[in-house]
VOPAGU-2260 file (C-alpha; in pm, 1 decimal, decimal comma):
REM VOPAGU-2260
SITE   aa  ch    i         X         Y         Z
SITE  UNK   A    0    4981,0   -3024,7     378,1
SITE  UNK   A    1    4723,9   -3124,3     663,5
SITE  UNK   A    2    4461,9   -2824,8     628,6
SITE  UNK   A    3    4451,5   -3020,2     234,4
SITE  UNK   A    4    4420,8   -3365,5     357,8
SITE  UNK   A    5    4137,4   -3182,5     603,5
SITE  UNK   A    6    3951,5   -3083,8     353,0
SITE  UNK   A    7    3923,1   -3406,9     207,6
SITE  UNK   A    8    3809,8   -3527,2     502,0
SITE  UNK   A    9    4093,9   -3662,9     734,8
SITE  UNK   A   10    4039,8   -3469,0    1042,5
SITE  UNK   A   11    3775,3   -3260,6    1122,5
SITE  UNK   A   12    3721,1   -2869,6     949,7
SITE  UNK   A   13    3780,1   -2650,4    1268,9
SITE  UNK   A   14    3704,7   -2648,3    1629,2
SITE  UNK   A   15    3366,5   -2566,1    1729,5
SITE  UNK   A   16    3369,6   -2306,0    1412,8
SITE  UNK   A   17    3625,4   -2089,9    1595,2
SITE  UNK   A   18    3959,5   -2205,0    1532,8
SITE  UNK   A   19    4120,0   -2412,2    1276,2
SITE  UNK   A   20    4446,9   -2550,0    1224,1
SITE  UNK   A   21    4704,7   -2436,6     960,3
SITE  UNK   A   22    5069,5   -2502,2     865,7
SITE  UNK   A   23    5373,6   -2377,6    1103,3
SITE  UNK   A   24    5510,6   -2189,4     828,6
SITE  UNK   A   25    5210,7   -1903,3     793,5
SITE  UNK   A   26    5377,2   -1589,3     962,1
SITE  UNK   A   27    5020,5   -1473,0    1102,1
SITE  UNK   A   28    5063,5   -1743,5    1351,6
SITE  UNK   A   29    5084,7   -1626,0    1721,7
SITE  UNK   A   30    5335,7   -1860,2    1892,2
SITE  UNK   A   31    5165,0   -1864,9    2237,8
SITE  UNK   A   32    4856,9   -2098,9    2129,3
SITE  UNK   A   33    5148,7   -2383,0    2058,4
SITE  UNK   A   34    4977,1   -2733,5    2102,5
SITE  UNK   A   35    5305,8   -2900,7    2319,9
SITE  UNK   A   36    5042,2   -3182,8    2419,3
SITE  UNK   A   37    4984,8   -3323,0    2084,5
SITE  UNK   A   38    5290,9   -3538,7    1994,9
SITE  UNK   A   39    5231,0   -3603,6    1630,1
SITE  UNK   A   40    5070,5   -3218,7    1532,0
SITE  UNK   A   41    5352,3   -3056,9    1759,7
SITE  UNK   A   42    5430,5   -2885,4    1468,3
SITE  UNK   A   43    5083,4   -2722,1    1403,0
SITE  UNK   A   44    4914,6   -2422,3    1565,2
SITE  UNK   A   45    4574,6   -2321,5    1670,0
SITE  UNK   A   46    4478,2   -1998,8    1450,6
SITE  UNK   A   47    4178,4   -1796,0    1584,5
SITE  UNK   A   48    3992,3   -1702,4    1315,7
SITE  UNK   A   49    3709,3   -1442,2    1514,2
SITE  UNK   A   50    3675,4   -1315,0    1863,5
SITE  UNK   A   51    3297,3   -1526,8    1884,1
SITE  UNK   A   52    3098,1   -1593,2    2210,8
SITE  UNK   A   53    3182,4   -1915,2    2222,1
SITE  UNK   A   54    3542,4   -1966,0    2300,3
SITE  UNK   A   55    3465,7   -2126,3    2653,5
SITE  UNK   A   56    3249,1   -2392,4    2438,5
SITE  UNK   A   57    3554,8   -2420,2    2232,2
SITE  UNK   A   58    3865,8   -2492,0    2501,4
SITE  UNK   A   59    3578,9   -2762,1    2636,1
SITE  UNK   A   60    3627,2   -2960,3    2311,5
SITE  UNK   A   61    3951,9   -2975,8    2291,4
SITE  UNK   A   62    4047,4   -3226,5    2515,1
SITE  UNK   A   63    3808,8   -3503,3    2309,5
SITE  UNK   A   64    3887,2   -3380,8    2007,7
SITE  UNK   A   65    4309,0   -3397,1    2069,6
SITE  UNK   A   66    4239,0   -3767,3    2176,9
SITE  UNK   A   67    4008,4   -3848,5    1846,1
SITE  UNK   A   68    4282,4   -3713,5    1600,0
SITE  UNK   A   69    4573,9   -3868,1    1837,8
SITE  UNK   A   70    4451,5   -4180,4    1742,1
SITE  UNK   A   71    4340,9   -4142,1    1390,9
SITE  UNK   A   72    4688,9   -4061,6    1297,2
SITE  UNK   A   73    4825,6   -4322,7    1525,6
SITE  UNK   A   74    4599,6   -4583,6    1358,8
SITE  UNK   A   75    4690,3   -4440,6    1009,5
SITE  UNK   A   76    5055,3   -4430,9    1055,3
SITE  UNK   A   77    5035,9   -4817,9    1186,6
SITE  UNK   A   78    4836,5   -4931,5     866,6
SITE  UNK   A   79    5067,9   -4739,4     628,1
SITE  UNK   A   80    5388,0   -4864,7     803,8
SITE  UNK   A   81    5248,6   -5190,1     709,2
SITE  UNK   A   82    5262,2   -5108,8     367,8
SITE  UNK   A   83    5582,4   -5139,5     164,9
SITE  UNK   A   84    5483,4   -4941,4    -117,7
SITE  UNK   A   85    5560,2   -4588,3    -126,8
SITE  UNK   A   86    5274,3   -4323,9     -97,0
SITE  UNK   A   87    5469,9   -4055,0    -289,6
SITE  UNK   A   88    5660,3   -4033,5    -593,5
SITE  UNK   A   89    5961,2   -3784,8    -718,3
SITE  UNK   A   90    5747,2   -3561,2    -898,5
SITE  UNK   A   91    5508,8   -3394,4    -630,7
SITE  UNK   A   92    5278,8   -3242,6    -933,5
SITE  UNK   A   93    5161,5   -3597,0   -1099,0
SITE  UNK   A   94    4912,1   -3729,2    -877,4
SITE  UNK   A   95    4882,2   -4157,6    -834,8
SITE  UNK   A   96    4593,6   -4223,7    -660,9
SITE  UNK   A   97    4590,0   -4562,3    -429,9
SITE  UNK   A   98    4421,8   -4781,4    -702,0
SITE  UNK   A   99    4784,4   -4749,5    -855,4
SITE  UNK   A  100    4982,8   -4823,7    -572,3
SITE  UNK   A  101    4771,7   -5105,4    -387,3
SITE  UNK   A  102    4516,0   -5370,5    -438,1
SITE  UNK   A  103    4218,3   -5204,2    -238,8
SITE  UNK   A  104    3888,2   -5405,6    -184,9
SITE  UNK   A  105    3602,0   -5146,3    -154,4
SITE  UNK   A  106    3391,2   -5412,3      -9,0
SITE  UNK   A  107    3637,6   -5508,5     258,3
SITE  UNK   A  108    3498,2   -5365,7     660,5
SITE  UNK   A  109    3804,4   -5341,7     751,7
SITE  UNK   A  110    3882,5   -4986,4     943,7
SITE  UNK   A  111    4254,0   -4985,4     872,6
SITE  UNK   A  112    4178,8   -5034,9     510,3
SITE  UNK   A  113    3942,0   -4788,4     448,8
SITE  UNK   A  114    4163,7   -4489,2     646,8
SITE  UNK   A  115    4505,3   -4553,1     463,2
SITE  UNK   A  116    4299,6   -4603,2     138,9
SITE  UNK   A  117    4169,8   -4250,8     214,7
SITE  UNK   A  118    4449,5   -4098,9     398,1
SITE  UNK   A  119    4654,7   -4167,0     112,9
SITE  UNK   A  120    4452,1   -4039,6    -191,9
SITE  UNK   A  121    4416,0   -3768,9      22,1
SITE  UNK   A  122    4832,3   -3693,8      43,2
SITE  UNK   A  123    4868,4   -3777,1    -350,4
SITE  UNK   A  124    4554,0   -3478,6    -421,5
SITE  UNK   A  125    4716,4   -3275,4    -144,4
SITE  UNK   A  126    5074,0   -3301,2    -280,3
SITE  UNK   A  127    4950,4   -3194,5    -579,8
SITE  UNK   A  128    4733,2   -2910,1    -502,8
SITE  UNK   A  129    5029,1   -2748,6    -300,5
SITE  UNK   A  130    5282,1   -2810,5    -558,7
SITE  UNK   A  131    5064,7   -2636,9    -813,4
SITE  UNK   A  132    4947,1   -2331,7    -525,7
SITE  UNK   A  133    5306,9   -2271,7    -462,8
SITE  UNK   A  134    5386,8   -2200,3    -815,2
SITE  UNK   A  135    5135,6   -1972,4    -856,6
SITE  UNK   A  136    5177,0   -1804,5    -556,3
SITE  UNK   A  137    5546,6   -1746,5    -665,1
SITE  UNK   A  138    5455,8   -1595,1    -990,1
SITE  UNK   A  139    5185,6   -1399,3    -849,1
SITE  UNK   A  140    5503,4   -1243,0    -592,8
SITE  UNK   A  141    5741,1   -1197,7    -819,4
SITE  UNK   A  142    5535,8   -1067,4   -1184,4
SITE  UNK   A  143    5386,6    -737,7   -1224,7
SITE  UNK   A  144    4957,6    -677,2   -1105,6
SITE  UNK   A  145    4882,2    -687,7   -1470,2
SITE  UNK   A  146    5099,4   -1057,7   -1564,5
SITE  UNK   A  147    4961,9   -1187,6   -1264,7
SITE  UNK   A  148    4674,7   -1267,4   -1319,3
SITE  UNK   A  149    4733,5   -1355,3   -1694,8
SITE  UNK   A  150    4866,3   -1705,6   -1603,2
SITE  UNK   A  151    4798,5   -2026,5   -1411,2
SITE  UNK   A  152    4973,5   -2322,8   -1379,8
SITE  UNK   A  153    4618,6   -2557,7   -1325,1
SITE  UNK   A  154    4518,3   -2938,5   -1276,8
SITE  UNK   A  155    4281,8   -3013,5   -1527,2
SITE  UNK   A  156    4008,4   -3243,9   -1578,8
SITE  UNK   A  157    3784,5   -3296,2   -1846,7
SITE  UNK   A  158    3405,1   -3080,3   -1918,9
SITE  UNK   A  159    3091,5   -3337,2   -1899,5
SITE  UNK   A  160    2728,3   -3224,8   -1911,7
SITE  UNK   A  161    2718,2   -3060,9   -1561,9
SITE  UNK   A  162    2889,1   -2795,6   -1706,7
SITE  UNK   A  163    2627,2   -2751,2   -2029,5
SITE  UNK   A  164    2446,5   -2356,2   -1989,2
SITE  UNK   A  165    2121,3   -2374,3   -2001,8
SITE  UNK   A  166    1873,9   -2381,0   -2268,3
SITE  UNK   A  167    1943,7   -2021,0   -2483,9
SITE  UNK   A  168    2287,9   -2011,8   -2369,4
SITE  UNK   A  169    2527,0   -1977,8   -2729,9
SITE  UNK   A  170    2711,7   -2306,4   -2565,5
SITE  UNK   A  171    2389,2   -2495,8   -2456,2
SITE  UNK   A  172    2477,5   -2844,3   -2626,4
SITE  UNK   A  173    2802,8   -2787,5   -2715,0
SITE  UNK   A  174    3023,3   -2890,0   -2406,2
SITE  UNK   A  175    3197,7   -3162,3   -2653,5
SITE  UNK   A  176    3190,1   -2961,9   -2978,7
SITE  UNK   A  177    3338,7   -2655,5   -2897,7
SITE  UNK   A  178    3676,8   -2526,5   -2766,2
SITE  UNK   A  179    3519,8   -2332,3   -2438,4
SITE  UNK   A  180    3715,7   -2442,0   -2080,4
SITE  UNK   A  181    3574,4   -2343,7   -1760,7
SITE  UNK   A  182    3845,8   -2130,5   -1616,4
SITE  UNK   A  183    3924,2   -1987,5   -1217,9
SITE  UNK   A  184    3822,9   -1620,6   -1199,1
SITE  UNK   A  185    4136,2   -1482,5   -1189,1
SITE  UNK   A  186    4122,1   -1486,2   -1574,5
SITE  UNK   A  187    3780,4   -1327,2   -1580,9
SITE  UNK   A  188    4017,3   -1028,9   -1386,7
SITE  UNK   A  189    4286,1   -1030,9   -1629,3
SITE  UNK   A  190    4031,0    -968,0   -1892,5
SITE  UNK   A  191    3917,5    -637,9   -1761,1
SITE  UNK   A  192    4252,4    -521,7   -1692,2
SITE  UNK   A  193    4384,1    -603,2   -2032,7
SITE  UNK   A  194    4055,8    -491,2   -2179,9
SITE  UNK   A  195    4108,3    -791,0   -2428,6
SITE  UNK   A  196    3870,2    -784,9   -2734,1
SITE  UNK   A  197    3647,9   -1085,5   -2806,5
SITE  UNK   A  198    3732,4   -1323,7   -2884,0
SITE  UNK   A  199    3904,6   -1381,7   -2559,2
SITE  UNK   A  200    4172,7   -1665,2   -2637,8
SITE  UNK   A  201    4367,9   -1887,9   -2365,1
SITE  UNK   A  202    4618,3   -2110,0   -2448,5
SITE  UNK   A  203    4665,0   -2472,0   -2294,1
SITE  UNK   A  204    5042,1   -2593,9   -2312,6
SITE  UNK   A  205    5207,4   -2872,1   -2171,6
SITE  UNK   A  206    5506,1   -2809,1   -1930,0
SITE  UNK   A  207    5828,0   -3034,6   -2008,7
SITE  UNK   A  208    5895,7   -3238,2   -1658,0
SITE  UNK   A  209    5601,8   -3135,3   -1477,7
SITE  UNK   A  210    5275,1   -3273,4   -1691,9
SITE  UNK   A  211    5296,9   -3650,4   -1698,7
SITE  UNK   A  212    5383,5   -3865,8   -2001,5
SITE  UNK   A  213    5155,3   -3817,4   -2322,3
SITE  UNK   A  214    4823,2   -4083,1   -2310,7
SITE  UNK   A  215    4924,3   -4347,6   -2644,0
SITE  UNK   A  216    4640,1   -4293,2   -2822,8
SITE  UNK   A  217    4578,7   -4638,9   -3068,1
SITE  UNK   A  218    4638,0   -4554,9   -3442,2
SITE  UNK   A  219    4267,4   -4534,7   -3516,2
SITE  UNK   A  220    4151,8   -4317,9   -3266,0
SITE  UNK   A  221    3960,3   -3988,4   -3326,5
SITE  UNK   A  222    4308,5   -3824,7   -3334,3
SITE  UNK   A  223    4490,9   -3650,5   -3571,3
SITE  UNK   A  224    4843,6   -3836,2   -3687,4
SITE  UNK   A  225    5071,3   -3524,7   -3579,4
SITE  UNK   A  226    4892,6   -3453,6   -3281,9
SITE  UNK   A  227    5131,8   -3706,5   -3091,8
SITE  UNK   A  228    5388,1   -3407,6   -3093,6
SITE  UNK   A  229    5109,8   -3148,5   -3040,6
SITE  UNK   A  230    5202,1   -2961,8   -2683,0
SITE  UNK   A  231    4970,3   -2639,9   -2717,8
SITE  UNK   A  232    4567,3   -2544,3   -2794,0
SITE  UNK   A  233    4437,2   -2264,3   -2820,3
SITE  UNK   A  234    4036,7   -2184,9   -2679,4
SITE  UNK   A  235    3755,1   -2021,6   -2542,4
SITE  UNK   A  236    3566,4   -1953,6   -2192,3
SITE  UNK   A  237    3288,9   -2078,6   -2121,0
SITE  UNK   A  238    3261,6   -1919,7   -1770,2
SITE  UNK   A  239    3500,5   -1810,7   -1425,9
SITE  UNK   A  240    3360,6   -2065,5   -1206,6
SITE  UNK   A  241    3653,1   -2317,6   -1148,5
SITE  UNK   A  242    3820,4   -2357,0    -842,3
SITE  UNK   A  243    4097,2   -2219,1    -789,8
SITE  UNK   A  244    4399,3   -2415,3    -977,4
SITE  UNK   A  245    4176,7   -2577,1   -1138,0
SITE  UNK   A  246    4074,6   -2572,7   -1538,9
SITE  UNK   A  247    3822,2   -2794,7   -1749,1
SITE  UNK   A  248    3848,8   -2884,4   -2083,0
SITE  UNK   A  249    3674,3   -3028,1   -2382,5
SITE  UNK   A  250    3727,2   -3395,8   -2443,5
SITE  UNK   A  251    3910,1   -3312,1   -2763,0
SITE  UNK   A  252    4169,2   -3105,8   -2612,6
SITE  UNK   A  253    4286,1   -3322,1   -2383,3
SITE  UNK   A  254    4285,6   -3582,1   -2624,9
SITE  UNK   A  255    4515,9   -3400,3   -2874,7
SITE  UNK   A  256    4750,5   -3312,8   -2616,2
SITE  UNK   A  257    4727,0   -3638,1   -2430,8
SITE  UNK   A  258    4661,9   -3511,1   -2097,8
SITE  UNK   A  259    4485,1   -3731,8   -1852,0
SITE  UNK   A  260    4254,8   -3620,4   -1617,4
SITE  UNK   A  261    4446,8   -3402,4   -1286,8
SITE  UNK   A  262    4766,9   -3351,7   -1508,5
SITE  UNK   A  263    4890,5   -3026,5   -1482,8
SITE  UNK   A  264    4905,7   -2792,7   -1716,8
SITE  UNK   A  265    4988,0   -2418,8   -1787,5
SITE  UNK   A  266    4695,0   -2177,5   -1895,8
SITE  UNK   A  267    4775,8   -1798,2   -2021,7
SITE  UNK   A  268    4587,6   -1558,5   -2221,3
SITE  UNK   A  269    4677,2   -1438,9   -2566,5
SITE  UNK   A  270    4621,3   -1178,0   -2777,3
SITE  UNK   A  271    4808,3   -1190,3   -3016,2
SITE  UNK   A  272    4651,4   -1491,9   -3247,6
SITE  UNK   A  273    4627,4   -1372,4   -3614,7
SITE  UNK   A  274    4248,6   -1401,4   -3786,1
SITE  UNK   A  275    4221,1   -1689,4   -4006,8
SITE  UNK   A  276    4142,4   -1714,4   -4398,5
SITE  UNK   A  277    4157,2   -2048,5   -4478,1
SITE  UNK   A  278    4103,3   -2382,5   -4298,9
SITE  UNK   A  279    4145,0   -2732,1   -4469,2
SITE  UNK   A  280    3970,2   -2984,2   -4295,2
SITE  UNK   A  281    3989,4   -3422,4   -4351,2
SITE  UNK   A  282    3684,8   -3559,3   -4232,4
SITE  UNK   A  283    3703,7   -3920,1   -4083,1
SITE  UNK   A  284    3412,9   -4077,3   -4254,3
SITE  UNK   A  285    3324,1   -3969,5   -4620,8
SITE  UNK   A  286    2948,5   -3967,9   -4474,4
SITE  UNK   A  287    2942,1   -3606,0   -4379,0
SITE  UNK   A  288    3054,0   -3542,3   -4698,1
SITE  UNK   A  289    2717,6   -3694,0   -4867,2
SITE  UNK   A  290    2498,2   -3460,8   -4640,5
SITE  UNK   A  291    2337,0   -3225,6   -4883,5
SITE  UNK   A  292    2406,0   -2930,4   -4681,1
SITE  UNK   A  293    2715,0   -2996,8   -4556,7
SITE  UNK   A  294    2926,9   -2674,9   -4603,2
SITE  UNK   A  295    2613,0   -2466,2   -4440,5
SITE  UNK   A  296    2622,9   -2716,2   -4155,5
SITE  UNK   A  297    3011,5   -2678,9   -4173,8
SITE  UNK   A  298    2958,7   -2297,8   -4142,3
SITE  UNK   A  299    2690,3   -2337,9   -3837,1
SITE  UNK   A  300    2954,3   -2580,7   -3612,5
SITE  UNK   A  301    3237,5   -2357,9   -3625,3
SITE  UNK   A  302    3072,4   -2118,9   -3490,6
SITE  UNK   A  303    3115,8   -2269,3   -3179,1
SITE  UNK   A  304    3524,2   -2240,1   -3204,7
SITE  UNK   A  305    3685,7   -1925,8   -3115,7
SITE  UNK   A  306    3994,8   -2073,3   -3279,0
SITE  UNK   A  307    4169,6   -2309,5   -3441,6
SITE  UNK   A  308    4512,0   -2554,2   -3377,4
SITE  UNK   A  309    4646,4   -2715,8   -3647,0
SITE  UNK   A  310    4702,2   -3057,0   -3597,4
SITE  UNK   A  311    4424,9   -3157,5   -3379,0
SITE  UNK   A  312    4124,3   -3275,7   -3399,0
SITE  UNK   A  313    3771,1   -3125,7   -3339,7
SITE  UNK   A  314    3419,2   -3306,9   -3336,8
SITE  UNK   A  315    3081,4   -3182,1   -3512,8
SITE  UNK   A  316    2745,4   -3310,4   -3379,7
SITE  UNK   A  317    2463,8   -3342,8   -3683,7
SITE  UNK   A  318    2126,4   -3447,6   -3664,1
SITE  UNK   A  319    2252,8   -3674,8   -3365,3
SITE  UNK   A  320    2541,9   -3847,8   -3482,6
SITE  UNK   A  321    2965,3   -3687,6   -3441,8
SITE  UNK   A  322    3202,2   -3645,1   -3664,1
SITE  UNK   A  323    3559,6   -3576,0   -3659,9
SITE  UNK   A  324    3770,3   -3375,5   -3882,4
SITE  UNK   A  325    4142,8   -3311,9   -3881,1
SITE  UNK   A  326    4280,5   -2972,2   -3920,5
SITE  UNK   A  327    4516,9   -3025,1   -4175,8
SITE  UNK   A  328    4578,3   -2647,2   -4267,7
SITE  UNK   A  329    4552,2   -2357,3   -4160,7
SITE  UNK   A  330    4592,9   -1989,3   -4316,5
SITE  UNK   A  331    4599,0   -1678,6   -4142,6
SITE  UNK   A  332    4442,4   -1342,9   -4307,4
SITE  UNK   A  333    4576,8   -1099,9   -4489,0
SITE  UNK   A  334    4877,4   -1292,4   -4642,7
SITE  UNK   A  335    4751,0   -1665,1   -4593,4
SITE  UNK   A  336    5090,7   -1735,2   -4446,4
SITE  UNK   A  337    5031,7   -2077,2   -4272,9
SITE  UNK   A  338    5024,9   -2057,3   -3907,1
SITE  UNK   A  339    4990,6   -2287,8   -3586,6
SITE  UNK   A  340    4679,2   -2094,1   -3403,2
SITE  UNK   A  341    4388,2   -1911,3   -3553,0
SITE  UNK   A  342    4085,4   -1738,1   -3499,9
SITE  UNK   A  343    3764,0   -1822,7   -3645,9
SITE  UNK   A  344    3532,7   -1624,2   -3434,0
SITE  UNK   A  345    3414,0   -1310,7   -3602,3
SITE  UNK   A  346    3663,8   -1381,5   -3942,2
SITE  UNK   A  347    3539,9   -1452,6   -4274,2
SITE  UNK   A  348    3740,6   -1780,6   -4322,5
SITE  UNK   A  349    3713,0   -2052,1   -4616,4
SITE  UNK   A  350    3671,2   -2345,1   -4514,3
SITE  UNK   A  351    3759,7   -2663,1   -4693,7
SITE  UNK   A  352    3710,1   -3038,5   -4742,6
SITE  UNK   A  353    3984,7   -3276,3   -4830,2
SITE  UNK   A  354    3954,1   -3643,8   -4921,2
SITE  UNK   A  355    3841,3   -3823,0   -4600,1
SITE  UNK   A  356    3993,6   -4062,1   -4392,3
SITE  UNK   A  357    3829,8   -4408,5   -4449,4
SITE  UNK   A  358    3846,8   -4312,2   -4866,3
SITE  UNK   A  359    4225,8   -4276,2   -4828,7
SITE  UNK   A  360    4259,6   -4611,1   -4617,9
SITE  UNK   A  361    4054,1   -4770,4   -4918,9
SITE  UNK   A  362    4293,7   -4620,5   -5134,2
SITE  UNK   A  363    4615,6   -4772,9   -5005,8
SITE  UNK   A  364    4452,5   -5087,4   -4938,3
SITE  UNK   A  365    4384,3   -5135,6   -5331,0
SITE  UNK   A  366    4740,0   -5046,8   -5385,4
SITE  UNK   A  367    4867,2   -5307,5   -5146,7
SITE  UNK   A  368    4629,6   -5536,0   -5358,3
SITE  UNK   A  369    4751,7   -5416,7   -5702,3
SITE  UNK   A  370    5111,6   -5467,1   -5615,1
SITE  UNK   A  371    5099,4   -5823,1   -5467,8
């Protein structure tokens, strides 16, 4: 778990670029460069990573740099001992960063404070980057080359406008109105050894004791009613670049399946959802309904879905103002046998209207009215 809690900036990267240190239980470890003189890292080798020039540079530095992280950890370990709340909790893949656990002032100067408040989000992230590595790496041991790299169990976190193409990009503008993830690049591989045919589909599915309790959503809420019970969606890509376990998605999504951000989830791709033929959608507000144009601007924002998941809810931008619609319905082609997942990419699929929300919370209030 320390080269993690190195990376987020515990303990310094490496020495002098040439070594680093890594866990006891990689087998590529030779046994001779054992650190005896540290007494809290006894467990921890020094791994040469290249022959370079400047080893005799390198065995100089140690002696100051054994001493600095001697008494980081010793200074850590005091402040945390202090501490009666635990760090950790049973399940190692939900992640509780200190702002749960303890009142932290970011303004306070004091050292002790600022090291266990970082040492400690630091173990959380770390505990639950090597919970989800582990899994992977498992699967990826013990599954064929080709199922692989068809699935990830991921940490996700939510798209925001860093992630928007550029300007003549399909996507450009669409980050929040669309159903495109960023994904890690194994699934850019498992593409071109499946030779999937666009649309290429990846469902998102929450894993039963691993992916924390669902977010309570209040009744109003751009949400549809049965998406409280909704555990799987259905997307697009919008690129490979995501770290490794790592996955972001649209706003929506993780709304619908009430994931906060760094739960974990599991991410596969599918080909086997059916074409669409129908959709029935509820808007929220009866005002997109009074646009002019509104089925030709209906037609021109789905285009930006590669499919469809009945029960959720998906957001339309227009002339600068959103709108939500619930997928009430949804028909797959040739039969129009009603399904859970669809595509709408590339299908000639109907799409339409039925009455919208705030006309059918009219409608019940009047009938509360007439009956008292």
């Amino acid at each position: 778990m320390l080269p993690r809690m190195v990376k987020y900036g515990i303990v310094p990267r490496g020495f002098g670029g040439v070594y680093r240190v890594v866990p006891v239980y990689c087998s590529t470890i030779p046994r001779k460069q054992h650190l005896n003189q540290l007494p809290y890292l006894s467990s921890l080798y020094c791994h040469r990573r290249s022959m370079a020039p400047r080893t005799t540079a390198m065995y100089r530095q140690l002696p100051a740099l054994r001493t600095i992280v001697v008494l980081l950890i010793q200074t850590v370990r005091t402040s945390l001992s202090s501490t009666p709340v635990p760090l950790t909790t049973n399940n190692p893949y939900h992640y509780h960063p200190p702002s749960r656990q303890r009142k932290y002032n970011p303004a306070s100067t004091d050292i002790l404070s600022l090291l266990a408040n970082k040492w400690s989000t630091a173990q959380s992230l770390a505990l639950q980057e090597q919970s989800v590595e582990d899994h992977n790496a498992e699967y990826v041991a013990t599954s064929s080359s080709l199922e692989s790299v068809c699935y990830r169990r991921v940490i996700v976190m939510p798209l925001d406008k860093r992630f928007d193409p550029p300007v003549g990009v399909f996507s450009h503008g669409h980050i929040d109105t669309g159903d495109k993830m960023s994904l890690p690049r194994c699934f850019w591989e498992a593409i071109t050894r499946t030779k999937a045919e666009v649309p290429w589909l990846f469902e998102v599915s929450r894993v039963e004791g691993v992916t924390s309790p669902r977010v309570d959503l209040p009744p109003d809420e751009y949400h549809h009613s049965s998406s409280s019970s909704l555990t799987r969606a259905v997307g697009g890509a919008l690129d490979f670049r995501s770290p490794d376990n790592y996955a972001f998605l649209p706003p929506w999504m993780m709304r619908a399946l009430g994931l906060r951000p760094r739960d974990v989830v599991d991410i596969k791709l599918i080909t086997t959802t059916p074409p669409g033929s129908a959709v029935r959608l509820r808007p929220h507000t009866s005002a997109f309904v009074k646009i002019g144009n509104h089925q030709a601007v209906l037609e021109t924002e789905l285009k930006h879905y590669s499919a469809l998941t009945l029960g959720s809810t998906i957001p339309f931008d227009y002339r600068g103002e959103r709108y939500y619609f619930d997928v009430v319905d949804l028909r797959s082609a040739p039969r129009g046998e009603r399904v859970a997942t669809a595509k709408v990419q590339d299908c000639d699929i109907a799409a339409e209207f039925v009455r919208s929300k705030d006309q059918l919370k009219y409608k019940k209030k009047m009938q509360r009215t007439n009956s008292e």
